[in-house]
PyMOL Python script that loads the backbone (N, CA, C, O; Angstrom):
from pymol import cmd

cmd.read_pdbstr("""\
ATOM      1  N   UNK A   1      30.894  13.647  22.569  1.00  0.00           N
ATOM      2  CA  UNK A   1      29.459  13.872  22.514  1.00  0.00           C
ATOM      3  C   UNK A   1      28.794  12.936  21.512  1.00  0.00           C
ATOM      4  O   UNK A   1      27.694  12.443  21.759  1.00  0.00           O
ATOM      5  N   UNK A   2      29.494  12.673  20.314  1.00  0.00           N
ATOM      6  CA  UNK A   2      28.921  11.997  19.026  1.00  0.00           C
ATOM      7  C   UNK A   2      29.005  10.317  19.498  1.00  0.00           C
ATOM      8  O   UNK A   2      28.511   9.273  19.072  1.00  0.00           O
ATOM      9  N   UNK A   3      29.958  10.713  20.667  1.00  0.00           N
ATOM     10  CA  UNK A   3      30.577   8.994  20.655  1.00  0.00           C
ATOM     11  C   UNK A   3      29.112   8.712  21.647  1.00  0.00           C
ATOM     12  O   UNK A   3      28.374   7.785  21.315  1.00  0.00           O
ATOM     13  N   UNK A   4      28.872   9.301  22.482  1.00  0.00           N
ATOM     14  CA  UNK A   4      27.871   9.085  23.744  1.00  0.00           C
ATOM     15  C   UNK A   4      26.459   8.530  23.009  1.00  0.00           C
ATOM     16  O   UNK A   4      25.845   7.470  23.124  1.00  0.00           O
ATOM     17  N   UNK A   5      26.235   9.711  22.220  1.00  0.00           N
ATOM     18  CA  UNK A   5      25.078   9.477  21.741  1.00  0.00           C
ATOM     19  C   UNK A   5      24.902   8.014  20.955  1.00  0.00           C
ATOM     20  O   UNK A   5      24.046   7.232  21.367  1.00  0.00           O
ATOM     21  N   UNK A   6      25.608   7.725  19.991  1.00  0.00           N
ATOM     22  CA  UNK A   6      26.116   6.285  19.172  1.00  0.00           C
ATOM     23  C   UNK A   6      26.157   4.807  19.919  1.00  0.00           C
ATOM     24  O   UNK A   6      25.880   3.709  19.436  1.00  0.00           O
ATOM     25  N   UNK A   7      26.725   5.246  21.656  1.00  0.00           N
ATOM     26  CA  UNK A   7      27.116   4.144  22.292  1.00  0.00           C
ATOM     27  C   UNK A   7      26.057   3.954  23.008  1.00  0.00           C
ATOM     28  O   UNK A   7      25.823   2.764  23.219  1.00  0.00           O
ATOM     29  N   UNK A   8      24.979   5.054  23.679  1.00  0.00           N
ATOM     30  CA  UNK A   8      24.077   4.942  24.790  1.00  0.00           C
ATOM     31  C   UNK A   8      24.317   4.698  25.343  1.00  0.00           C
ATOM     32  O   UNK A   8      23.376   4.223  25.980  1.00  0.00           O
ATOM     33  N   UNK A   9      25.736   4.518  26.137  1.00  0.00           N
ATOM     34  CA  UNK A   9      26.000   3.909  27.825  1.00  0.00           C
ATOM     35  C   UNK A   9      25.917   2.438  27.632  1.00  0.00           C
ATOM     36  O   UNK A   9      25.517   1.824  28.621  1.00  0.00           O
ATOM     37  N   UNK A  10      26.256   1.615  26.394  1.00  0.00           N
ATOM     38  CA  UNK A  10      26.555  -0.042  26.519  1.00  0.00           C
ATOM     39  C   UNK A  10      25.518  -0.397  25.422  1.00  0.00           C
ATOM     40  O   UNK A  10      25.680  -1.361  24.674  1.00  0.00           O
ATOM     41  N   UNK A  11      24.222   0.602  25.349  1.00  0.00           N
ATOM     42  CA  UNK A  11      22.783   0.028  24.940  1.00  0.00           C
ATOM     43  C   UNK A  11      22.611   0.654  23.202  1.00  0.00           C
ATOM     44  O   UNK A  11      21.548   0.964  22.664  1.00  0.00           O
ATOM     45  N   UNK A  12      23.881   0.703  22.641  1.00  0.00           N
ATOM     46  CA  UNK A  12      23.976   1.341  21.648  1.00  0.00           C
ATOM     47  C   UNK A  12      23.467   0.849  20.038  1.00  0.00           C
ATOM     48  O   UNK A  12      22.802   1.406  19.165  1.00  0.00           O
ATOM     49  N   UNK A  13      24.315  -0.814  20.171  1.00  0.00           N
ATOM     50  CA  UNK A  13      24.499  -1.943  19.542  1.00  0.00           C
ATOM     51  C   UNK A  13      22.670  -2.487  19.219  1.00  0.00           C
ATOM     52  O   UNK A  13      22.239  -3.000  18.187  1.00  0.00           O
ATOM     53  N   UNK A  14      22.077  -2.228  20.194  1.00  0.00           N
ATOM     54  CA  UNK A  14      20.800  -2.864  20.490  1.00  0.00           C
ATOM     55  C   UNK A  14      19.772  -2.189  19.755  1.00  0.00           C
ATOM     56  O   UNK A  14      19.002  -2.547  18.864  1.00  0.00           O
ATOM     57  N   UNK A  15      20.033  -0.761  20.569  1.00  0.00           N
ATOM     58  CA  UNK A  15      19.156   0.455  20.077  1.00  0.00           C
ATOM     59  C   UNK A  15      19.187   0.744  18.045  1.00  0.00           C
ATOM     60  O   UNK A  15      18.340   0.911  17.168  1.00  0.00           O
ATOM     61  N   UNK A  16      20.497   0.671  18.112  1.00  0.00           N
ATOM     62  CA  UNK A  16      20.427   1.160  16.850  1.00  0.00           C
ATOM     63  C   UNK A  16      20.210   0.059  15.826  1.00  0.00           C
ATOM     64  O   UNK A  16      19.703   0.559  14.822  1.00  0.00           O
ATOM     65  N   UNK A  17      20.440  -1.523  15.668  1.00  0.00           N
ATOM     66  CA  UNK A  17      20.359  -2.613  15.170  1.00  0.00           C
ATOM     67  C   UNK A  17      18.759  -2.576  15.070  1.00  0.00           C
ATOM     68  O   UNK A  17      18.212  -2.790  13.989  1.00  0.00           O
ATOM     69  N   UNK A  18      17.850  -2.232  16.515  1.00  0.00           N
ATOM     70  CA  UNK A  18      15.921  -2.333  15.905  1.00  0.00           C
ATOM     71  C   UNK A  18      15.604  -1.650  15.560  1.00  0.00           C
ATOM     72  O   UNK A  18      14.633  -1.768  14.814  1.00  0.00           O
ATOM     73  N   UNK A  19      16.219  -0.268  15.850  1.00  0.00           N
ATOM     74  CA  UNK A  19      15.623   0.674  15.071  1.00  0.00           C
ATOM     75  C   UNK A  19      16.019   0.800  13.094  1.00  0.00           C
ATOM     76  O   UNK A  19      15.279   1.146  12.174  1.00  0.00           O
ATOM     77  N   UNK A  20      17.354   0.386  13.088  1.00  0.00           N
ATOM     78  CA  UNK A  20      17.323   0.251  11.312  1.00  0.00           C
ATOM     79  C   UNK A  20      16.888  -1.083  11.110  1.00  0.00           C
ATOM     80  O   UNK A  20      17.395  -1.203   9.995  1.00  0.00           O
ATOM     81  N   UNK A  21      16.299  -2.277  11.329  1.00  0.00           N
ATOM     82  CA  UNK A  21      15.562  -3.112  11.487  1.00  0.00           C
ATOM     83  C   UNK A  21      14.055  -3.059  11.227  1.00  0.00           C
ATOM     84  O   UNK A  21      13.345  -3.781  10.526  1.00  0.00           O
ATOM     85  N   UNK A  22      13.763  -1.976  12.009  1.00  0.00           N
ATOM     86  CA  UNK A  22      12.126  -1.636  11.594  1.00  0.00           C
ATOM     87  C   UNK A  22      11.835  -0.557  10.653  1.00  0.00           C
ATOM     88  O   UNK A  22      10.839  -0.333   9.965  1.00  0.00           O
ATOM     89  N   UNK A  23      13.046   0.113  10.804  1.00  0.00           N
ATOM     90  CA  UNK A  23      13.233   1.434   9.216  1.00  0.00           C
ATOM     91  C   UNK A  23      13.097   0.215   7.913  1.00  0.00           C
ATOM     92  O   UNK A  23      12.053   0.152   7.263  1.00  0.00           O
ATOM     93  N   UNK A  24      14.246  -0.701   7.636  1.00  0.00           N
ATOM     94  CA  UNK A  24      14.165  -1.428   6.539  1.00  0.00           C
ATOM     95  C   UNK A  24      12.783  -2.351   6.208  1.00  0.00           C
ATOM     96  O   UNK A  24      12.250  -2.511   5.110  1.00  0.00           O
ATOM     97  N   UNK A  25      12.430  -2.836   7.353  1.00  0.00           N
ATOM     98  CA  UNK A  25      10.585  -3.468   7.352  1.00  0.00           C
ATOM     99  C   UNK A  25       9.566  -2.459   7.013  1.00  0.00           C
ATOM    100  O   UNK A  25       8.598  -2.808   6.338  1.00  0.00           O
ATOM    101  N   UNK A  26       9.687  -1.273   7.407  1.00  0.00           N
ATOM    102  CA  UNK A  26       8.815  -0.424   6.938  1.00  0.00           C
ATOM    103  C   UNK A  26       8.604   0.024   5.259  1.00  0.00           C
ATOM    104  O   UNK A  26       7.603   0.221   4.570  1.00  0.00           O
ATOM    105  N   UNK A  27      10.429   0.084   4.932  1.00  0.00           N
ATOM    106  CA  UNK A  27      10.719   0.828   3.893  1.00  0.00           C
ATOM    107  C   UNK A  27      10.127  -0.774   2.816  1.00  0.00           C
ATOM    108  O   UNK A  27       9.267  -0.769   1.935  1.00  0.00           O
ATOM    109  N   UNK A  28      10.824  -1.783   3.237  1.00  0.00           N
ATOM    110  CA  UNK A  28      10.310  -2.960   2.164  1.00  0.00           C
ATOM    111  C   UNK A  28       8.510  -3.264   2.209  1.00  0.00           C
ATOM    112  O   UNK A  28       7.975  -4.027   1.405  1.00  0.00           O
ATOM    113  N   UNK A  29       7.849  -2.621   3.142  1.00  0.00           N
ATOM    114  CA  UNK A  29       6.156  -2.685   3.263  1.00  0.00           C
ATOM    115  C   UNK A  29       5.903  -2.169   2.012  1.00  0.00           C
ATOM    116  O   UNK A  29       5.288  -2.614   1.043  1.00  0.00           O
ATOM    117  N   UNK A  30       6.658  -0.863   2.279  1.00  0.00           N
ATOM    118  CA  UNK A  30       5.711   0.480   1.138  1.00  0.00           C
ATOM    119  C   UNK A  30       5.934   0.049  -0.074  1.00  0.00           C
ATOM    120  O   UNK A  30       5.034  -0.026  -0.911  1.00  0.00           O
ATOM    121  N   UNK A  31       7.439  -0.359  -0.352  1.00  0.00           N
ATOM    122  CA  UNK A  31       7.278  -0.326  -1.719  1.00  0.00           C
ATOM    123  C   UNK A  31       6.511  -1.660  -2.115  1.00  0.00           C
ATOM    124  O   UNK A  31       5.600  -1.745  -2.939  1.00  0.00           O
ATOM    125  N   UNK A  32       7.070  -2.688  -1.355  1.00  0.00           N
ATOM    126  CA  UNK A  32       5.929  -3.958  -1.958  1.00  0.00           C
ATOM    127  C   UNK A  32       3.945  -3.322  -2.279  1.00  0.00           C
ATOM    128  O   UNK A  32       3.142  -3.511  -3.193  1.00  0.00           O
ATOM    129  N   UNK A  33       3.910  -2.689  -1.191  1.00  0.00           N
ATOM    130  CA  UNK A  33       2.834  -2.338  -1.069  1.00  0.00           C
ATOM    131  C   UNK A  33       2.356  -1.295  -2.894  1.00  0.00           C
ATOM    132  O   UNK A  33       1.419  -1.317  -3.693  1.00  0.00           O
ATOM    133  N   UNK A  34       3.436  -0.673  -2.776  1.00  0.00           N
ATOM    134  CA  UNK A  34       3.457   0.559  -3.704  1.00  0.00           C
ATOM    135  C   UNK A  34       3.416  -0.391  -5.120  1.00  0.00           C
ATOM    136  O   UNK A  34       2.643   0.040  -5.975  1.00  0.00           O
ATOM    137  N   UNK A  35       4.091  -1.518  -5.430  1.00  0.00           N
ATOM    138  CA  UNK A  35       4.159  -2.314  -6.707  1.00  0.00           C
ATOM    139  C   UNK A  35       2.913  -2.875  -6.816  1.00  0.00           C
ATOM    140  O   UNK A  35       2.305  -2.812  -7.884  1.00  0.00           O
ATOM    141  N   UNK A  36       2.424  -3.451  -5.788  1.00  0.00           N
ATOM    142  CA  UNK A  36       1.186  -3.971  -5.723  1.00  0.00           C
ATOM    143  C   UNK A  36      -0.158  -3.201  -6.392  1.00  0.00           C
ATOM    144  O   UNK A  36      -1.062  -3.684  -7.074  1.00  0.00           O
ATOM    145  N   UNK A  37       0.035  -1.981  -5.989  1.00  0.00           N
ATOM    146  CA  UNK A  37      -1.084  -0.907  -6.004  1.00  0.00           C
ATOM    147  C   UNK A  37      -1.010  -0.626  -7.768  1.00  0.00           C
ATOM    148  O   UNK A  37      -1.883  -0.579  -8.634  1.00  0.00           O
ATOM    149  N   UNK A  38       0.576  -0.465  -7.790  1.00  0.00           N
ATOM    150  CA  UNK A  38       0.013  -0.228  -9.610  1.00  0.00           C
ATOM    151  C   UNK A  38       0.108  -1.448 -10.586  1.00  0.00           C
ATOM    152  O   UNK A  38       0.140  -1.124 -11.773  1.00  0.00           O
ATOM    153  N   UNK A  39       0.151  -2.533 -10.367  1.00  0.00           N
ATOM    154  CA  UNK A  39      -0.163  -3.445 -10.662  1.00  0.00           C
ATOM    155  C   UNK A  39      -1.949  -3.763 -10.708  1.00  0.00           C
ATOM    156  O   UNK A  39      -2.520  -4.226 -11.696  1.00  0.00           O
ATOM    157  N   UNK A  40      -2.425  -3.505  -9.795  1.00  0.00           N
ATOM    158  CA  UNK A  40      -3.795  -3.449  -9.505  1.00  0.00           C
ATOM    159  C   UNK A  40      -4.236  -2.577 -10.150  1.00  0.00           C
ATOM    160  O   UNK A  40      -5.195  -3.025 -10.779  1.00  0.00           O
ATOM    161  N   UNK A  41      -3.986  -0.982 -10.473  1.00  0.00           N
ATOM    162  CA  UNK A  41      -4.804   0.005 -11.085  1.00  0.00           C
ATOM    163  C   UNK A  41      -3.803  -0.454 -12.792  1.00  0.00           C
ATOM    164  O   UNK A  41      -4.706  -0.761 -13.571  1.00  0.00           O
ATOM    165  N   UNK A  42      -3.077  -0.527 -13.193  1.00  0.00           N
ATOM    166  CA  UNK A  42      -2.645  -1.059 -14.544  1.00  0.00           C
ATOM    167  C   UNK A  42      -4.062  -2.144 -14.749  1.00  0.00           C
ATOM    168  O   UNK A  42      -4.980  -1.928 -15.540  1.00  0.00           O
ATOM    169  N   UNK A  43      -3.967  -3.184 -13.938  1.00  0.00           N
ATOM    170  CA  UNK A  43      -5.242  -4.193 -14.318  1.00  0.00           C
ATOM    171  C   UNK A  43      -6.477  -3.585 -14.322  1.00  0.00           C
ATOM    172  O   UNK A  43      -7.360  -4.190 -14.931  1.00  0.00           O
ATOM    173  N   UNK A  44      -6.822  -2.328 -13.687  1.00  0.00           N
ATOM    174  CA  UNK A  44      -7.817  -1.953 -13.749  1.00  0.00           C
ATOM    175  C   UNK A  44      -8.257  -1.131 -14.842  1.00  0.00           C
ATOM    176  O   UNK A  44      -9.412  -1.115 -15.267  1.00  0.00           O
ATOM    177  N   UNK A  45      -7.008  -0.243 -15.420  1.00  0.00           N
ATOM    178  CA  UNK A  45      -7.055   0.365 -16.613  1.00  0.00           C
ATOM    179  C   UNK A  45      -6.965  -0.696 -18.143  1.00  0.00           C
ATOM    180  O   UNK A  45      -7.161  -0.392 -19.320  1.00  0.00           O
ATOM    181  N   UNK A  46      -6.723  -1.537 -17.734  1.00  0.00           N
ATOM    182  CA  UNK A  46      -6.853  -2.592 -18.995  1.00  0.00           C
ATOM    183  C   UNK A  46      -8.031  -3.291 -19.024  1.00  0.00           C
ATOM    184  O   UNK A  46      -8.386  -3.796 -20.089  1.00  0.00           O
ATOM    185  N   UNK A  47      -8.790  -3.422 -17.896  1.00  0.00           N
ATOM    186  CA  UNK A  47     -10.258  -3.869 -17.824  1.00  0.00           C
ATOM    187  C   UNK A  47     -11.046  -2.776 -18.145  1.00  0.00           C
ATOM    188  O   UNK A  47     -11.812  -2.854 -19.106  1.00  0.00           O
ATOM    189  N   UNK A  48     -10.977  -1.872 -17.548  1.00  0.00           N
ATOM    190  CA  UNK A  48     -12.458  -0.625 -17.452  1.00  0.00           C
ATOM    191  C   UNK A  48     -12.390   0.825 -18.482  1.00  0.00           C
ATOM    192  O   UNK A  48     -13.225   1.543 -19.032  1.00  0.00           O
ATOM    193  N   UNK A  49     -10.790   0.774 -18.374  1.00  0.00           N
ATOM    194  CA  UNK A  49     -10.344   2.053 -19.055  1.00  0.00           C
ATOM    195  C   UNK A  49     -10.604   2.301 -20.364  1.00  0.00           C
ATOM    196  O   UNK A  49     -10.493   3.459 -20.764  1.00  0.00           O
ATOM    197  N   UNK A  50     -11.142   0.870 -21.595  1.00  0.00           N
ATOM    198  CA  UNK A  50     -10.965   1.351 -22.557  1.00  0.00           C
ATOM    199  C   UNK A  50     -12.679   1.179 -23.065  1.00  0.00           C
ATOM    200  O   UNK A  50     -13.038   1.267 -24.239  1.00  0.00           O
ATOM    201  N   UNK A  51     -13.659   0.901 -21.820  1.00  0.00           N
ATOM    202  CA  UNK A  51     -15.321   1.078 -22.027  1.00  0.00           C
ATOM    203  C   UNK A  51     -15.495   2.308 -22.649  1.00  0.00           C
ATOM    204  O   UNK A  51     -14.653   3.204 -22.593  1.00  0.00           O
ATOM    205  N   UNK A  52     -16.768   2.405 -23.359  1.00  0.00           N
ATOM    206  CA  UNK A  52     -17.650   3.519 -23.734  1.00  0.00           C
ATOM    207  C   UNK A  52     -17.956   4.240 -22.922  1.00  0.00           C
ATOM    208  O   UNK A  52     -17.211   4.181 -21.944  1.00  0.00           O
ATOM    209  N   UNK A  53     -18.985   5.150 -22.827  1.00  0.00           N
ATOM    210  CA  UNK A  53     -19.761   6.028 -21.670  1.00  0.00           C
ATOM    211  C   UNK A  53     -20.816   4.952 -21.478  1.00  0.00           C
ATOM    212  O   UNK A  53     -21.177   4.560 -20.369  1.00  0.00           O
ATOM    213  N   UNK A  54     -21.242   4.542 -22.532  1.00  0.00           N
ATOM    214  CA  UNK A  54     -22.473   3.646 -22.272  1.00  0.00           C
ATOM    215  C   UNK A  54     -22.430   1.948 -21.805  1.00  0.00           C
ATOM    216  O   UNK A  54     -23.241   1.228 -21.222  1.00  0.00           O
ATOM    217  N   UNK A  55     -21.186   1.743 -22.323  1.00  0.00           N
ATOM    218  CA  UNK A  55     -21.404   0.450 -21.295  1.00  0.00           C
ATOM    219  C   UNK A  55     -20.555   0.614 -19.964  1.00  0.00           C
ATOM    220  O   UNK A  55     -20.175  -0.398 -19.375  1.00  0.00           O
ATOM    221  N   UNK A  56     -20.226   2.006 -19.439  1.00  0.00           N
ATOM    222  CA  UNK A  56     -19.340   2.152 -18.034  1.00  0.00           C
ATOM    223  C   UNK A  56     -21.127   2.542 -17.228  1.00  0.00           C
ATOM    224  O   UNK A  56     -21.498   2.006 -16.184  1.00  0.00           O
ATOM    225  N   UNK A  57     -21.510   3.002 -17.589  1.00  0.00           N
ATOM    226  CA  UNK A  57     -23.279   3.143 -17.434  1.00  0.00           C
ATOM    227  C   UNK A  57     -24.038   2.087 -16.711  1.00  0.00           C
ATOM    228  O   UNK A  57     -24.622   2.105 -15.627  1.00  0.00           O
ATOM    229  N   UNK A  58     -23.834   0.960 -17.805  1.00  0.00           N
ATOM    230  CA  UNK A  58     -24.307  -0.101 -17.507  1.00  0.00           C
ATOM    231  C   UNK A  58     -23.460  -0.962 -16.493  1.00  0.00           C
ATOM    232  O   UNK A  58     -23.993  -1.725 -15.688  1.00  0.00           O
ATOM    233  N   UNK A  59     -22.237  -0.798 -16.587  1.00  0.00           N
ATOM    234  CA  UNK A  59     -21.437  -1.703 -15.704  1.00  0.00           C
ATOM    235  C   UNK A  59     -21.861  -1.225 -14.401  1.00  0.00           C
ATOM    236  O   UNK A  59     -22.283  -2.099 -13.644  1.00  0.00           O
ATOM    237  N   UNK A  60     -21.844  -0.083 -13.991  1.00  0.00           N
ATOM    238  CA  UNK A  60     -22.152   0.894 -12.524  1.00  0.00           C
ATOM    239  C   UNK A  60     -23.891   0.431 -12.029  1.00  0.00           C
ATOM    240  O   UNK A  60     -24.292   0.332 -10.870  1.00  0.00           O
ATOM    241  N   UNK A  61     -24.542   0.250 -13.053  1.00  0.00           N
ATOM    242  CA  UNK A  61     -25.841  -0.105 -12.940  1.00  0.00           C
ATOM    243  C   UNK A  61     -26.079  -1.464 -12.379  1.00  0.00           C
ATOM    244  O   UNK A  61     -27.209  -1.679 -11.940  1.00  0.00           O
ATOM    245  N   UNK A  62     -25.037  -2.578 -12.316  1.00  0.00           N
ATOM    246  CA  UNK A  62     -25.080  -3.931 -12.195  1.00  0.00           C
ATOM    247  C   UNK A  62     -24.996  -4.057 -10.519  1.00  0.00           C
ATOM    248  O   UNK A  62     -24.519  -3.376  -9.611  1.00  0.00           O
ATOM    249  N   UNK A  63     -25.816  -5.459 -10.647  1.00  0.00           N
ATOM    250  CA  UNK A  63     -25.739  -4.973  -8.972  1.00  0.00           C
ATOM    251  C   UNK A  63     -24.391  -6.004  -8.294  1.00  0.00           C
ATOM    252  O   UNK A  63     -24.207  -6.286  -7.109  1.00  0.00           O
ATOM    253  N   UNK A  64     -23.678  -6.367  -9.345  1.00  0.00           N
ATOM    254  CA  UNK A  64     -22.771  -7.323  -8.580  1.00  0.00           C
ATOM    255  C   UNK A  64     -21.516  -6.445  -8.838  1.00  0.00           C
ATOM    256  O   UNK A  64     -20.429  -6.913  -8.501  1.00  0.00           O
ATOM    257  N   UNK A  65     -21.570  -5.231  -9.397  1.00  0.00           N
ATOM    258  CA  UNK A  65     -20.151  -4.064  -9.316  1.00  0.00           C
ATOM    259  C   UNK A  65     -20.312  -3.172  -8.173  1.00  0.00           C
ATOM    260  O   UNK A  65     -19.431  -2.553  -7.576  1.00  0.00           O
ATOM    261  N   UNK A  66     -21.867  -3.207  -7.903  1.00  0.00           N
ATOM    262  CA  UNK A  66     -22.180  -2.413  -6.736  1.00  0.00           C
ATOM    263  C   UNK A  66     -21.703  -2.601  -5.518  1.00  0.00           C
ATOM    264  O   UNK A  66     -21.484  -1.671  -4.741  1.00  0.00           O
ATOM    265  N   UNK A  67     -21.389  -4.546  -5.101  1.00  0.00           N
ATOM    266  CA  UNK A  67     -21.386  -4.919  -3.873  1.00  0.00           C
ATOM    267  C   UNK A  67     -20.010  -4.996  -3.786  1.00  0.00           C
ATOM    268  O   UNK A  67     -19.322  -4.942  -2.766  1.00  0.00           O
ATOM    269  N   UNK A  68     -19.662  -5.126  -4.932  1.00  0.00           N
ATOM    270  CA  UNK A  68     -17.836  -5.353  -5.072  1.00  0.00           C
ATOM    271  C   UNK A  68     -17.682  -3.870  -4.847  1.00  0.00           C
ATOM    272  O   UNK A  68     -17.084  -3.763  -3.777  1.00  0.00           O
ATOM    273  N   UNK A  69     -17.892  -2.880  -5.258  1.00  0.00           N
ATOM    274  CA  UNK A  69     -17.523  -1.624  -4.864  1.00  0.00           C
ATOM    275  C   UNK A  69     -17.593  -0.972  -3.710  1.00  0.00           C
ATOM    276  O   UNK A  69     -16.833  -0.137  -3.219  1.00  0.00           O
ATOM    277  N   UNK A  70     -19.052  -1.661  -3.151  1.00  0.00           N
ATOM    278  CA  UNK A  70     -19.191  -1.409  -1.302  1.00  0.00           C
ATOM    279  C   UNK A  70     -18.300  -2.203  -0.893  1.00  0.00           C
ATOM    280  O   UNK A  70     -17.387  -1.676  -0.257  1.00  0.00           O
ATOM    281  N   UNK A  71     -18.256  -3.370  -1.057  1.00  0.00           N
ATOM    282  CA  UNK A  71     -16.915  -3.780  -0.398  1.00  0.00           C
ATOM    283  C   UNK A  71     -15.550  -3.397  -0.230  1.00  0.00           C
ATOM    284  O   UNK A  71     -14.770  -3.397   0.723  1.00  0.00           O
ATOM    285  N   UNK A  72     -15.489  -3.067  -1.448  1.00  0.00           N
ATOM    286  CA  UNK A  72     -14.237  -2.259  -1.014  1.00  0.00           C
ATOM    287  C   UNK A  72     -13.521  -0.756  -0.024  1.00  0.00           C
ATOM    288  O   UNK A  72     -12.559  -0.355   0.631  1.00  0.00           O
ATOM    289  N   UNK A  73     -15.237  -0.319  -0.712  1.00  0.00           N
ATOM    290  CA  UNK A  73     -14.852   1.257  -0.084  1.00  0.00           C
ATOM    291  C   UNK A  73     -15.098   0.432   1.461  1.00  0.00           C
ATOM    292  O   UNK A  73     -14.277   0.904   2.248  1.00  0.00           O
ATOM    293  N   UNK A  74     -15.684  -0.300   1.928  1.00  0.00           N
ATOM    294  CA  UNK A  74     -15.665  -0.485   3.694  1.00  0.00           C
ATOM    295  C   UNK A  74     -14.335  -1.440   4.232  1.00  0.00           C
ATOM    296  O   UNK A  74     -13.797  -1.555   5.333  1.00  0.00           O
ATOM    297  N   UNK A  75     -14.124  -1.969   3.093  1.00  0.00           N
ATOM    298  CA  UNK A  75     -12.381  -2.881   3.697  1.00  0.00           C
ATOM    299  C   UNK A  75     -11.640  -2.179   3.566  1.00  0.00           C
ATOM    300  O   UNK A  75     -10.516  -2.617   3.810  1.00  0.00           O
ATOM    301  N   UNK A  76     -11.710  -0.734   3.135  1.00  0.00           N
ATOM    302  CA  UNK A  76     -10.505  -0.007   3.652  1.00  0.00           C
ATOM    303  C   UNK A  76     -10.408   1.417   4.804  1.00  0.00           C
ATOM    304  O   UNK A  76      -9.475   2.215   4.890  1.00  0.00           O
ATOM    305  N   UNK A  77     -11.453   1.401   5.458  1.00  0.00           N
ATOM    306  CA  UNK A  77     -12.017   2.207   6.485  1.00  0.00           C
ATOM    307  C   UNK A  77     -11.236   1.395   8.227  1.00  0.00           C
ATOM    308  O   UNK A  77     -11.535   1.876   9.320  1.00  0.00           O
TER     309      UNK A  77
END
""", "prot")
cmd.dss("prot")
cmd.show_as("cartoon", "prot")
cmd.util.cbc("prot")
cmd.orient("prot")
């Protein structure tokens, strides 16, 4: 039964070679993806994190954090 399932009738070799093929592409996405992300919020906490109330105020008030911020929230929709 274990052997059937493993072999698929000849198509075994094939089946199972793309499928851990696209498991390992997936699994190397996330984490690249995942290093990336805190790399990005680390840079972000070393830029923004250590403002006042009053100049995070003013930064939000600017209109060129505004468009960078719409931009973002719509490039990821």
């Amino acid at each position: 039964m274990i052997n059937e399932i493993i072999s698929m009738k000849g198509y075994g070799l094939y089946v199972w070679s793309a499928f851990s093929f696209t498991l390992i592409s997936f699994a190397t996405l996330y984490i690249l993806i995942k290093i990336n992300l805190v790399k990005e919020q680390n840079k972000f906490s070393a830029k923004f994190g250590l403002l006042s109330k009053e100049r995070v105020k003013v930064a939000e008030i600017q209109s060129t954090n505004r468009e960078i911020l719409a931009s973002r929230i719509s490039s990821k929709i």
